[in-house]
N, C-alpha and C positions, 0 to 999 in steps of 0.2 A: 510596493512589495516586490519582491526579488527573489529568484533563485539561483545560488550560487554554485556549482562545483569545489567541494570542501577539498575538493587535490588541486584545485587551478585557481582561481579569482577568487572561492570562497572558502581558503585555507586558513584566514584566521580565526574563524569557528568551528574547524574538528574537536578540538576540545568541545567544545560544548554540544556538539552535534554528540559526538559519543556520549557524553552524559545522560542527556535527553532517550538514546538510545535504548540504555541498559536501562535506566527508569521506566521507561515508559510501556517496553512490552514483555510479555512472561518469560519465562527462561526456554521454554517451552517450545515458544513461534520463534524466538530469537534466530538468525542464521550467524555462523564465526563470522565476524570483520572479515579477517583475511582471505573467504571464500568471496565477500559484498566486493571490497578490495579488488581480488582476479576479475571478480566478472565487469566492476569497472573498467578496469585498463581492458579489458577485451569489448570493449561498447556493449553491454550486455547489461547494464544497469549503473544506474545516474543516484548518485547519493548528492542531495543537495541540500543545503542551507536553505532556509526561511528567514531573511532577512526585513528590515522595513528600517530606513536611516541609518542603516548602518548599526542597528540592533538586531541580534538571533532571536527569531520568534518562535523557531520549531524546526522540523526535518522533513523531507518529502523523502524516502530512496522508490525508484519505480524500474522495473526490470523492462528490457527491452527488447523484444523481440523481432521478427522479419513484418511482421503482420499484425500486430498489436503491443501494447505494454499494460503492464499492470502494477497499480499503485503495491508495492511491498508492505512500504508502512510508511505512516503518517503520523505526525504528534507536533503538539504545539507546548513549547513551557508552560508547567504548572502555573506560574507567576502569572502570566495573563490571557488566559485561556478562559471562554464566555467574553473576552471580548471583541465579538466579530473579525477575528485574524483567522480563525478554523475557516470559516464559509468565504474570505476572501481569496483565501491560496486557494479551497476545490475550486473556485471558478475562473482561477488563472491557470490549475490544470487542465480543466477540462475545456478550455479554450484553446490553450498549448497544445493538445493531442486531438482536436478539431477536426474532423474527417479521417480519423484513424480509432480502430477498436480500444477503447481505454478498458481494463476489469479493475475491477475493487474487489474486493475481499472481507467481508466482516463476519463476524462471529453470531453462527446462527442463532436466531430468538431463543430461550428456554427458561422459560418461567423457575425452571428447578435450579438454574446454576448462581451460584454464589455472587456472583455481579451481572442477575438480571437488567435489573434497572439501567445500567451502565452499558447493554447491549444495548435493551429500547431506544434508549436516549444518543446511541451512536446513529443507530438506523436511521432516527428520524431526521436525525445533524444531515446524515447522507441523501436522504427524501429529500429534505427540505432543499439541500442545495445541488438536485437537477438530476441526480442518478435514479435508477427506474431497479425494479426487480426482473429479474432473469429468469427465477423459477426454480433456477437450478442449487439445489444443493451438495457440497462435495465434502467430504473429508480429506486434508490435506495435513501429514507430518501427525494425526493422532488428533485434529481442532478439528470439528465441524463447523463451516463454512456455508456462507450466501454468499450468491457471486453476484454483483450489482453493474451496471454497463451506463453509459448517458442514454442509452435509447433504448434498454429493455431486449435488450436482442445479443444473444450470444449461446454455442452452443457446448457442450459438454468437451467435444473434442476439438475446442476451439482452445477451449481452455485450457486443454491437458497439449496441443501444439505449441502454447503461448509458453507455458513451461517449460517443454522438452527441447525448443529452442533457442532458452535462454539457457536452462541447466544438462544440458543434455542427458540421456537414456539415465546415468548413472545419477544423478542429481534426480532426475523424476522418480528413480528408483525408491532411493531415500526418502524421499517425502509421500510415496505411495498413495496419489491419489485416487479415491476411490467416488463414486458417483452415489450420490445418497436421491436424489430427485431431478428430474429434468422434466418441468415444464408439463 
């Protein structure tokens, strides 16, 4: 398994990395390309292919910060997803960012929302492979959020610096986060 740069060595699958994209998360969290786009070329987040043989398995993009980075978003094609390729890429991320603060991001628990189950059964995907709870819960762009770390440990204005130095003051602006529980 591989991860490619869809603007350099892994440019034969922007097509499909885009696809996978727009499928995969709400219109809601979605951020513009062309903003994913700037903050690549400024080293500020790595949109990457999931490859395996020279097949697109999925997309990893992860923002990057001085101090940490944080998984943006992740997906794996519908076509073979449950088949152990989700839990092999987190463990080649979170070996890859190995002594460095890595944040995840998922959609807080709530039994009332319309794709409960599909929360559960994310979290556990993320339990299961190696990431700890935080504590902390944030609202971020209108989503309530759980922030998940490999080692449970991370703090509220860790989180809101990890942002602000990748999107700066005005990008934090926009997405107005706001702190729902800490720990």
């Amino acid at each position: 398994m591989e991860f490619l740069n869809i603007f350099n060595e892994g440019k034969q699958y922007r097509k499909e990395f885009y696809s996978l994209y727009q499928e995969a998360f709400p219109e809601a969290e979605k951020k513009p390309e062309a903003l994913m786009e700037a903050l690549t070329a400024q080293g500020k987040m790595e949109m990457l292919a999931i490859t395996e043989e020279q097949r697109f398995i999925g997309l990893v993009i992860n923002m990057l910060a001085k101090k940490a980075a944080l998984l943006d978003y992740f997906a794996i094609s519908p076509d073979i997803r449950s088949g152990g390729y989700g839990g092999r890429a987190i463990q080649k991320l979170l070996e890859r960012f190995q002594g460095q603060k890595y944040i995840f991001e998922i959609e807080m628990q709530d039994e009332t929302a319309p794709n409960a189950e599909d929360r559960r059964r994310r979290k556990k995907f993320y339990l299961r492979n190696g990431l700890k709870e935080t504590g902390i819960l944030a609202n971020v762009y209108q989503t309530d959020f759980e922030l998940l770390t490999p080692d449970g440990e991370l703090t509220y204005e860790e989180y809101t610096d990890t942002l602000r130095d990748v999107l700066g003051e005005e990008g934090v602006r926009v997405l107005a986060p706001s702190l729902i529980r800490e720990k």
